[in-house]
C-alpha positions as YAML, in Angstrom:
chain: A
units: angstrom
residues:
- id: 1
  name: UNK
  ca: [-8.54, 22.73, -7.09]
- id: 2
  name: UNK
  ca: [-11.24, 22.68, -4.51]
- id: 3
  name: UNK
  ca: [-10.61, 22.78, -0.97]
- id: 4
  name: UNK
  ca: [-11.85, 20.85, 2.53]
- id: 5
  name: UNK
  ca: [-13.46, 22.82, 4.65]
- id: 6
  name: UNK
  ca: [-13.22, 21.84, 8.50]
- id: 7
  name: UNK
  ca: [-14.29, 19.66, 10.67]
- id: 8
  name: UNK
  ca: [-13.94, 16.87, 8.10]
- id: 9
  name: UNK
  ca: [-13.71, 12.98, 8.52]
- id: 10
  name: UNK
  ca: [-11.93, 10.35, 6.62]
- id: 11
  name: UNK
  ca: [-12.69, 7.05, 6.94]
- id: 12
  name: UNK
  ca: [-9.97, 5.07, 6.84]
- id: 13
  name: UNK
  ca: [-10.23, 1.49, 4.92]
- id: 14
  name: UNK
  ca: [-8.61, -1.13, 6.02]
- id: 15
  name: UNK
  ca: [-7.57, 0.36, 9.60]
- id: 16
  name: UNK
  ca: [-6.17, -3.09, 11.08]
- id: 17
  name: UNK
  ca: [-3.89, -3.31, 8.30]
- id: 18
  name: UNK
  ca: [0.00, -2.49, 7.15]
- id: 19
  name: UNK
  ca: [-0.96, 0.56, 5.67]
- id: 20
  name: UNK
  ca: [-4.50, 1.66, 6.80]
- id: 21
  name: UNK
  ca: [-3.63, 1.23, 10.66]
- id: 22
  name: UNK
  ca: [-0.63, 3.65, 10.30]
- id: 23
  name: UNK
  ca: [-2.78, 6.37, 8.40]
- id: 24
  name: UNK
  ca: [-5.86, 6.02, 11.01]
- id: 25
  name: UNK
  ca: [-2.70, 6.75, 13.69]
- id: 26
  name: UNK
  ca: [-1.40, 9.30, 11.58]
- id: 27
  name: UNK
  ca: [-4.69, 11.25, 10.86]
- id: 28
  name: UNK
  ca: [-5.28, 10.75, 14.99]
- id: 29
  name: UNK
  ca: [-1.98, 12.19, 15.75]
- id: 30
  name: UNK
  ca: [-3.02, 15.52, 13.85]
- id: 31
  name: UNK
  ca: [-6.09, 16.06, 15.59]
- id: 32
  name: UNK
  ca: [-8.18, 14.65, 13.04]
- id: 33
  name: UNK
  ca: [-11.50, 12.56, 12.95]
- id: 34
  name: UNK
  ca: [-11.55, 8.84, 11.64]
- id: 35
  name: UNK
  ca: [-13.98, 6.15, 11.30]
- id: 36
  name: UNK
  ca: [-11.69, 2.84, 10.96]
- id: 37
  name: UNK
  ca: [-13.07, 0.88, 8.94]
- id: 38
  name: UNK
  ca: [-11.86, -3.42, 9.23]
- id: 39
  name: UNK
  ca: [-14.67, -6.31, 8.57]
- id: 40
  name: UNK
  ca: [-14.54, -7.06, 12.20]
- id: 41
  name: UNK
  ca: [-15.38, -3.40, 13.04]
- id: 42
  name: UNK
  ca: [-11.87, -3.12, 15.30]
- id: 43
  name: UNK
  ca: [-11.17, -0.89, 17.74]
- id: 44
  name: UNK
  ca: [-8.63, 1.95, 17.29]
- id: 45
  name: UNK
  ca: [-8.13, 4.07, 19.84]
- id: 46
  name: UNK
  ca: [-8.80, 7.69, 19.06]
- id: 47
  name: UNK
  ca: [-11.42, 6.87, 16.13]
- id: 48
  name: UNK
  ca: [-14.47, 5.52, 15.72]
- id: 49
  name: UNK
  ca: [-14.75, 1.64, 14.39]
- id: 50
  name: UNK
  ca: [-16.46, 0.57, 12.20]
- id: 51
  name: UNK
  ca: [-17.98, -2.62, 10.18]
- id: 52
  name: UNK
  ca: [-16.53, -2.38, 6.48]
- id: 53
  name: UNK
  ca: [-16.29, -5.14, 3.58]
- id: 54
  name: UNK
  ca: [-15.52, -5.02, 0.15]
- id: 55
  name: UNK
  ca: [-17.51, -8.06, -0.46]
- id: 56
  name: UNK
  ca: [-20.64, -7.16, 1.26]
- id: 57
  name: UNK
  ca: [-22.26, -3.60, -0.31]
- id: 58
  name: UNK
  ca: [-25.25, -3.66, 2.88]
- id: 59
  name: UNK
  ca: [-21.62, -2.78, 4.88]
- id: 60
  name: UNK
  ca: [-21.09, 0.28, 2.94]
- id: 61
  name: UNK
  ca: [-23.97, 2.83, 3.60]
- id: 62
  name: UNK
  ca: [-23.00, 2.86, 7.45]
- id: 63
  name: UNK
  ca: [-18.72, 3.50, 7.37]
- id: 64
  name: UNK
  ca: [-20.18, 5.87, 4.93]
- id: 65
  name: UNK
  ca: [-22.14, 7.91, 6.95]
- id: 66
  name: UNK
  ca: [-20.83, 11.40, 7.53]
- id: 67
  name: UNK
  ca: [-17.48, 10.77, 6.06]
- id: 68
  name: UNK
  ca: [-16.43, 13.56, 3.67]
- id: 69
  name: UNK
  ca: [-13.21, 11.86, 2.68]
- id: 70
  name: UNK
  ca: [-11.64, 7.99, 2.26]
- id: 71
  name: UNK
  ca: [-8.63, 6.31, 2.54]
- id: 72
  name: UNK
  ca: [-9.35, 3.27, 0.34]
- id: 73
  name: UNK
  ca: [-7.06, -0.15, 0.27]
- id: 74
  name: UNK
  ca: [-8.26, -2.53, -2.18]
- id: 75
  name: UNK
  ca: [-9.52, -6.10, -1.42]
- id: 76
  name: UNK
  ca: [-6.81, -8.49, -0.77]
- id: 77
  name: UNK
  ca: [-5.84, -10.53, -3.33]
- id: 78
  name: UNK
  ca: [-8.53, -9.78, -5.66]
- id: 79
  name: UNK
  ca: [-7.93, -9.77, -9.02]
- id: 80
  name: UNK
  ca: [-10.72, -8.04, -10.07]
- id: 81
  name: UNK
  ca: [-10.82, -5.08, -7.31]
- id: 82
  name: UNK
  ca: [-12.94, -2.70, -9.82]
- id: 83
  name: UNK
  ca: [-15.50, -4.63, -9.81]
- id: 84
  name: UNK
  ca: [-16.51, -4.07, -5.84]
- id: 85
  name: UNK
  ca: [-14.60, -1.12, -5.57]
- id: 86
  name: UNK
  ca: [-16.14, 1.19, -8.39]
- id: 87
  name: UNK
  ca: [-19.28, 0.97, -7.22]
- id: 88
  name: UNK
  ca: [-18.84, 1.43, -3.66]
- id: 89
  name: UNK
  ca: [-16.75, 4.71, -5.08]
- id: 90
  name: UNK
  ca: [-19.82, 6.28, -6.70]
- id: 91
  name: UNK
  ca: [-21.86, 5.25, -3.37]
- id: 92
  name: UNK
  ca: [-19.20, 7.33, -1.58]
- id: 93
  name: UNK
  ca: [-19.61, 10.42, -3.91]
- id: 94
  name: UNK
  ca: [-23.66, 10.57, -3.87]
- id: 95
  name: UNK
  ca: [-23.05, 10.02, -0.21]
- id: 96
  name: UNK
  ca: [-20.93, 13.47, 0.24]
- id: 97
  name: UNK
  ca: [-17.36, 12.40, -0.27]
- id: 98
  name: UNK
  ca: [-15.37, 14.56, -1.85]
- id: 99
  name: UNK
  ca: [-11.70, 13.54, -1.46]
- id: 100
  name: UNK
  ca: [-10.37, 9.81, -2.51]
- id: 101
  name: UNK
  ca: [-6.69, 8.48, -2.04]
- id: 102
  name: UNK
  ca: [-6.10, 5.15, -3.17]
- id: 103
  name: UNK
  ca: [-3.21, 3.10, -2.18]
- id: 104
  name: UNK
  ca: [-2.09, 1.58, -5.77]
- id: 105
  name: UNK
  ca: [1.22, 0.05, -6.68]
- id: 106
  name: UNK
  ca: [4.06, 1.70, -8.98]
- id: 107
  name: UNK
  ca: [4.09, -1.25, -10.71]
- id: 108
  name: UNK
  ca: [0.20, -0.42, -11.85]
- id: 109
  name: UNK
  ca: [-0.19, 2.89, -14.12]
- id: 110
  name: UNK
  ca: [-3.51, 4.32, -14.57]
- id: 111
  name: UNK
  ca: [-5.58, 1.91, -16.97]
- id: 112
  name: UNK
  ca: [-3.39, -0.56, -16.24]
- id: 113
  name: UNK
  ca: [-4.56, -4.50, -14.41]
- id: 114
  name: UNK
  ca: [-5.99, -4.67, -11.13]
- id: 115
  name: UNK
  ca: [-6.52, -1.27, -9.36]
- id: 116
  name: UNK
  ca: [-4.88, 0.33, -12.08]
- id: 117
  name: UNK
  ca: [-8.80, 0.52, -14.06]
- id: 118
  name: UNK
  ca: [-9.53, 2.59, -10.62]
- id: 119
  name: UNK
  ca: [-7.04, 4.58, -10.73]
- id: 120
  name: UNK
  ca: [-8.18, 5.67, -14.03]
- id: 121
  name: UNK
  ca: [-11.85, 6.00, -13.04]
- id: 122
  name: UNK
  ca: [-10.87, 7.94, -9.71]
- id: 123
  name: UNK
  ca: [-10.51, 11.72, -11.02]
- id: 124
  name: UNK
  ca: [-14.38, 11.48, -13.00]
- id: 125
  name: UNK
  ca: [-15.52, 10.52, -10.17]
- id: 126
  name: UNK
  ca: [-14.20, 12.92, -7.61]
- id: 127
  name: UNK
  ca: [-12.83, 16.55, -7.80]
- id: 128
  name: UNK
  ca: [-10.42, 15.92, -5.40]
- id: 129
  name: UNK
  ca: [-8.37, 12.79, -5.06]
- id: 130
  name: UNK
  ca: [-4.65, 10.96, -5.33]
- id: 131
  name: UNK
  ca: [-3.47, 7.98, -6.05]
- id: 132
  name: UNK
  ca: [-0.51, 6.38, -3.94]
- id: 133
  name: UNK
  ca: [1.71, 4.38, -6.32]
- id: 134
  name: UNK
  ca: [4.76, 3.11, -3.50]
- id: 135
  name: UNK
  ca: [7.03, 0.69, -4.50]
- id: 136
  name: UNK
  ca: [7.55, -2.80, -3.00]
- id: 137
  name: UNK
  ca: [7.02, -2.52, 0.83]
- id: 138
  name: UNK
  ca: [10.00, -3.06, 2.92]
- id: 139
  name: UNK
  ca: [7.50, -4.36, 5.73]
- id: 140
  name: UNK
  ca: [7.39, -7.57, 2.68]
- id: 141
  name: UNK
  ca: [10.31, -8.69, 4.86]
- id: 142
  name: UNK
  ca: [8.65, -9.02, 8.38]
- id: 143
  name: UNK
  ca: [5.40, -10.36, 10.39]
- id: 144
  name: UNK
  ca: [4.25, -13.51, 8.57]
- id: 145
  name: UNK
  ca: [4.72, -12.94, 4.93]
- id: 146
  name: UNK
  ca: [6.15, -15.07, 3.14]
- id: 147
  name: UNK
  ca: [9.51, -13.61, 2.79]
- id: 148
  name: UNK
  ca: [9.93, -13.31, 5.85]
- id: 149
  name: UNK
  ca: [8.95, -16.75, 6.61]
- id: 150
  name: UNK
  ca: [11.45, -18.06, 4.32]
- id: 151
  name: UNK
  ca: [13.87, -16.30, 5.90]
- id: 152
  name: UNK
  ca: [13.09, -17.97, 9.61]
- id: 153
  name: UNK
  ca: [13.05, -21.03, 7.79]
- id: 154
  name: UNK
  ca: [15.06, -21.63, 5.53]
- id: 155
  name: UNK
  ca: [17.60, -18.09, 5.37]
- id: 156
  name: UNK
  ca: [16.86, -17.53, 2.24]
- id: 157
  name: UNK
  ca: [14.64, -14.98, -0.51]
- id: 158
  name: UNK
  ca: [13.20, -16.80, -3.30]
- id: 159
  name: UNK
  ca: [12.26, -14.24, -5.74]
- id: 160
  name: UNK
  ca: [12.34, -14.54, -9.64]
- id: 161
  name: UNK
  ca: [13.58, -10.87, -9.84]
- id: 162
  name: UNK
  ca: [17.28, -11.53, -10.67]
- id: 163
  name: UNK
  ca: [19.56, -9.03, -10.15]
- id: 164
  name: UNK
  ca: [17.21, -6.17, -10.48]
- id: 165
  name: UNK
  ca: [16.58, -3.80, -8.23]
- id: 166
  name: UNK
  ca: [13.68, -1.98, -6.05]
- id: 167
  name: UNK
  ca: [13.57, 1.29, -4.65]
- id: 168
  name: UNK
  ca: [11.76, -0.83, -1.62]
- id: 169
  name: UNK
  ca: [9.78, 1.97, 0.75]
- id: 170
  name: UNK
  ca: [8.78, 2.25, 4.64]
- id: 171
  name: UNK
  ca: [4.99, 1.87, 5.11]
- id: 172
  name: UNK
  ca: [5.53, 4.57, 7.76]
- id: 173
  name: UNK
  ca: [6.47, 7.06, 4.95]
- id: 174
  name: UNK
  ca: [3.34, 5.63, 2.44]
- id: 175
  name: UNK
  ca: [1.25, 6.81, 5.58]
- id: 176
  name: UNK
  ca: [2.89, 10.15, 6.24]
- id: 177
  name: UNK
  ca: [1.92, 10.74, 2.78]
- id: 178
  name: UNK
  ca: [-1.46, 9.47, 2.68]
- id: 179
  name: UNK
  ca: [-2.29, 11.55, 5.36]
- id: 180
  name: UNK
  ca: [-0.57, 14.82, 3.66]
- id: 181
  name: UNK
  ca: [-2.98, 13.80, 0.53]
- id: 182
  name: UNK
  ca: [-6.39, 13.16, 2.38]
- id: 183
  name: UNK
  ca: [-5.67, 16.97, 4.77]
- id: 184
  name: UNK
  ca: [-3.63, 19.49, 3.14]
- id: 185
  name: UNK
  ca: [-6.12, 21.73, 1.70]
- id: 186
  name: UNK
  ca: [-5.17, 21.28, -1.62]
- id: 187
  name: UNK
  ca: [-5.39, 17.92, -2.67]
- id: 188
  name: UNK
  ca: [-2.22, 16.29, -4.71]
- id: 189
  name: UNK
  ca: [-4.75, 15.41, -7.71]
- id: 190
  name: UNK
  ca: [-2.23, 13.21, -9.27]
- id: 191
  name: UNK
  ca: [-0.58, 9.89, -8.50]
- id: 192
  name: UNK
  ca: [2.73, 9.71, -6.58]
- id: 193
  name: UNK
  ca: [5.29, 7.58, -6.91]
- id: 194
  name: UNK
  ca: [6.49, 6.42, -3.40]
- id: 195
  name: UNK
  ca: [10.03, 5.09, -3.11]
- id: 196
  name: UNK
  ca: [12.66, 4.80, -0.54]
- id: 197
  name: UNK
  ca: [15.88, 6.69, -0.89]
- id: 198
  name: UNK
  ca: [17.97, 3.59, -2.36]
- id: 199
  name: UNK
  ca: [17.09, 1.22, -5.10]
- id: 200
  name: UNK
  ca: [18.08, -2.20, -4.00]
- id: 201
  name: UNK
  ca: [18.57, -5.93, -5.80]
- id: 202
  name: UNK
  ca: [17.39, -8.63, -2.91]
- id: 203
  name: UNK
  ca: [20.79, -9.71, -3.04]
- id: 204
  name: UNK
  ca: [21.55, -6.12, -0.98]
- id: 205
  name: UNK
  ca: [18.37, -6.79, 1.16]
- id: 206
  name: UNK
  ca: [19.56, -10.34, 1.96]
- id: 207
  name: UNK
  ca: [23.04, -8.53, 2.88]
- id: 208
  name: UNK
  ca: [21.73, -5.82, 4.77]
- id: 209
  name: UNK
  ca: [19.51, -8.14, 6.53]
- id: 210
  name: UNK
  ca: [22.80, -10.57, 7.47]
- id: 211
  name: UNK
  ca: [24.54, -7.90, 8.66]
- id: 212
  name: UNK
  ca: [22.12, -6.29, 11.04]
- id: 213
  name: UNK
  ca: [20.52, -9.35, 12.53]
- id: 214
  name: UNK
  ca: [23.96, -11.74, 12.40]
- id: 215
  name: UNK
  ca: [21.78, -14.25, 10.93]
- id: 216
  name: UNK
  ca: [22.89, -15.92, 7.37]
- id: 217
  name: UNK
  ca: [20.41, -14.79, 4.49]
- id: 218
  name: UNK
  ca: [20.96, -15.34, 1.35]
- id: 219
  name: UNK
  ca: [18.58, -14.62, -2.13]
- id: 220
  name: UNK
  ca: [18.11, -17.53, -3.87]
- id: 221
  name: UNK
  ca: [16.86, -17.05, -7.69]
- id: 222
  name: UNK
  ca: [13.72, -18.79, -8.78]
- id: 223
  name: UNK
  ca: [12.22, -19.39, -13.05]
- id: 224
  name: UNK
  ca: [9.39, -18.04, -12.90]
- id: 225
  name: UNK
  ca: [7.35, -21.13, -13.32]
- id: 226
  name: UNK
  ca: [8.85, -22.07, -9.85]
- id: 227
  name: UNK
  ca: [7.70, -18.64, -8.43]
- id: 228
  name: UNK
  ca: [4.20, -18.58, -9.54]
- id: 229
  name: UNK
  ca: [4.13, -22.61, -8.40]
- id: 230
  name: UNK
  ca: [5.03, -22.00, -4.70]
- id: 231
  name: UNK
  ca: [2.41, -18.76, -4.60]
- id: 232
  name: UNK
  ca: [-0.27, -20.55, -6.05]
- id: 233
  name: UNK
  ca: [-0.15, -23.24, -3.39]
- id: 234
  name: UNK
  ca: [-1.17, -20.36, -1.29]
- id: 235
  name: UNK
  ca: [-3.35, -18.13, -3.45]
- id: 236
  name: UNK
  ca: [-5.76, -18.68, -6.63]
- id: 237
  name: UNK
  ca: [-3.39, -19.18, -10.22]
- id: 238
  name: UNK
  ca: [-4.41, -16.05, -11.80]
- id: 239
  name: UNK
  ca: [-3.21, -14.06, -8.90]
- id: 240
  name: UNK
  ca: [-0.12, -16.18, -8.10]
- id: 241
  name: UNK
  ca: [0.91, -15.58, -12.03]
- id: 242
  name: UNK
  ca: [0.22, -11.51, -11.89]
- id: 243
  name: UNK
  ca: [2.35, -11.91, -8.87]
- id: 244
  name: UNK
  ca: [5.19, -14.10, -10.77]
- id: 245
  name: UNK
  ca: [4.69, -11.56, -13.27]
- id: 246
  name: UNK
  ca: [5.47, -8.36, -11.27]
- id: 247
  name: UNK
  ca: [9.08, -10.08, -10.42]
- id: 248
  name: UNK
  ca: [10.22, -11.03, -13.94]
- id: 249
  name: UNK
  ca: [9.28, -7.25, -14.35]
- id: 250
  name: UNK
  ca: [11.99, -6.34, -12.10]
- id: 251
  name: UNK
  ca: [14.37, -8.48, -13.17]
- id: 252
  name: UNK
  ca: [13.55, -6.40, -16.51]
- id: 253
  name: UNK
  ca: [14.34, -3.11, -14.44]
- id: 254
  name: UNK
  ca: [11.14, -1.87, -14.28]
- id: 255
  name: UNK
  ca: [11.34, -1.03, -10.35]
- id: 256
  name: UNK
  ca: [15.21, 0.51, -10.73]
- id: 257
  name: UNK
  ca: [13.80, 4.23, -9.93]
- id: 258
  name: UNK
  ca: [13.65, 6.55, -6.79]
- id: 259
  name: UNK
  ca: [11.68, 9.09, -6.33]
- id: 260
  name: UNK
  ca: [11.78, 12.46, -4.09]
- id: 261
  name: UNK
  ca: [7.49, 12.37, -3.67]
- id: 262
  name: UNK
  ca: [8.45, 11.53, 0.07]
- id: 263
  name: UNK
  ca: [11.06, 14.21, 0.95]
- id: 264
  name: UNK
  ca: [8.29, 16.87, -1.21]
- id: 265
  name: UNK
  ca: [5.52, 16.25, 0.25]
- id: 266
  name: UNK
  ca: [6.45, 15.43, 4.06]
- id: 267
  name: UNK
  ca: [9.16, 17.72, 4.15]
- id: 268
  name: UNK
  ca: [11.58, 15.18, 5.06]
- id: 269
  name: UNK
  ca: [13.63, 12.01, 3.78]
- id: 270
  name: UNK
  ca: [12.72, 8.51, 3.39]
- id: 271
  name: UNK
  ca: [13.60, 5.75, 5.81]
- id: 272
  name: UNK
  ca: [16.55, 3.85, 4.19]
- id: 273
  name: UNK
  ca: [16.45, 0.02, 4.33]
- id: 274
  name: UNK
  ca: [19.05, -0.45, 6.76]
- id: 275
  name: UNK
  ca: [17.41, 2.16, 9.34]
- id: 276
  name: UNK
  ca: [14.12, 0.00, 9.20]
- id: 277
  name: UNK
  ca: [16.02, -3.57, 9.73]
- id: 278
  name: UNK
  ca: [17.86, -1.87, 12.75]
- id: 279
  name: UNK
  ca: [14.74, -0.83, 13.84]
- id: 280
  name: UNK
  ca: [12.49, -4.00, 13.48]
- id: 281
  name: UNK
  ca: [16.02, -6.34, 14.97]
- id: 282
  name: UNK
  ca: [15.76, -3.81, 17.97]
...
């Protein structure tokens, strides 16, 4: 494996958002340069801001400039990210980059839908990369998203996933290791599951959530007609299925796993569910 050589910088896609904002901080933290990339060119303090869009390529050359390293979120709700983000990815490598992470999903594998045909794509492209495969985000549960506002209004889930279970994961943990990929001098050139420590039905979530806010929630099961039907009042069909999908999935058990990638590669454990409702109640 190659190596970084310092002073590096790593722009940092998507720096206003769940993910991207925390590893911009992160990065920051540990003395480390960033241009934070957002389409409204956002401030962060500490790093450089700068104008970014997936959707508009005349964007790219500039966040590009003197970056040796990206952290790269893919476009929201696209169902076709490849299509912008491949090549914007070979832009980056004539451009100098040499390291990529890529925040994917565990529910993608390489080759898979979505990002999953960048995922695949990312190690010919790069010599030094990862891919960040975290399981369902327990932050799914707060700010505006639509669990969460289902829970202010009507104390209730609404999932299709049954009974099974999710090893859901702390966005502050994604980020610890996102920034452990893009600066330890050997990059992880691999993909990483990222779980928390306990795999979880929302039944438990809508428990754990009654119990440390004193506010009823319960999870009420949906078909999966009725799931896709209420997200595609919000978001285009083909998207709204894929999502619809991804729950019958778990119902299936495909997210009933934990991993250790968080404890290995930050050196310490995960943030268990209950620690994070405490925390966002408080």
């Amino acid at each position: 494996m190659s190596t970084i050589d310092a002073p590096s910088v790593t722009l940092a896609i998507g720096a206003t958002g769940t993910t991207g904002g925390r590893v911009a901080a992160g990065l920051i933290a540990g003395g480390h340069r960033v241009k934070a990339a957002s389409r409204r060119a956002s401030p962060v303090a500490g790093a450089e801001g700068v104008r970014f869009d997936w959707n508009e390529p005349a964007s790219w050359a500039g966040a590009l400039d003197g970056v040796d390293r990206v952290y790269l979120v893919p476009p929201i709700g696209s169902s076709d990210p490849a299509s912008a983000m491949l090549p914007f990815l070979r832009q980056a490598r004539a451009a100098g980059v040499r390291r990529a992470v890529l925040l994917s999903s565990s529910a993608i594998p390489a080759g898979g839908p979505a990002v999953g045909q960048v995922h695949q794509e990312l190690p010919g492209l790069f010599e030094e990369w990862a891919v960040l495969r975290p399981s369902w985000f327990m932050q799914n549960f707060t700010g505006s998203t639509p669990h969460a506002r289902s829970i202010v209004e009507e104390g209730a889930i609404l999932t299709a996933s049954g009974d099974g279970r999710v090893g859901f994961v702390d966005a502050d943990d994604i980020a610890a290791v996102a920034v452990r990929a893009l600066t330890d001098p050997q990059a992880p050139n691999t993909d990483l599951i990222l779980t928390g420590p306990q795999a979880l039905s929302y039944g438990d979530v809508a428990a754990i959530i009654t119990e440390v806010s004193g506010r009823p929630v319960v999870h009420r099961q949906l078909t999966f007609e009725q799931l896709r039907d209420r997200w595609a009042a919000e978001i285009p069909l083909q998207f709204a299925t894929m999502l619809a999908d991804l729950d019958r999935a778990i119902a299936e058990g495909a997210e009933d796993r934990t991993s250790d990638t968080v404890q290995r590669v930050t050196g310490r454990p995960p943030g268990t569910f209950r620690a994070f409702a405490e925390r966002e109640v408080a």
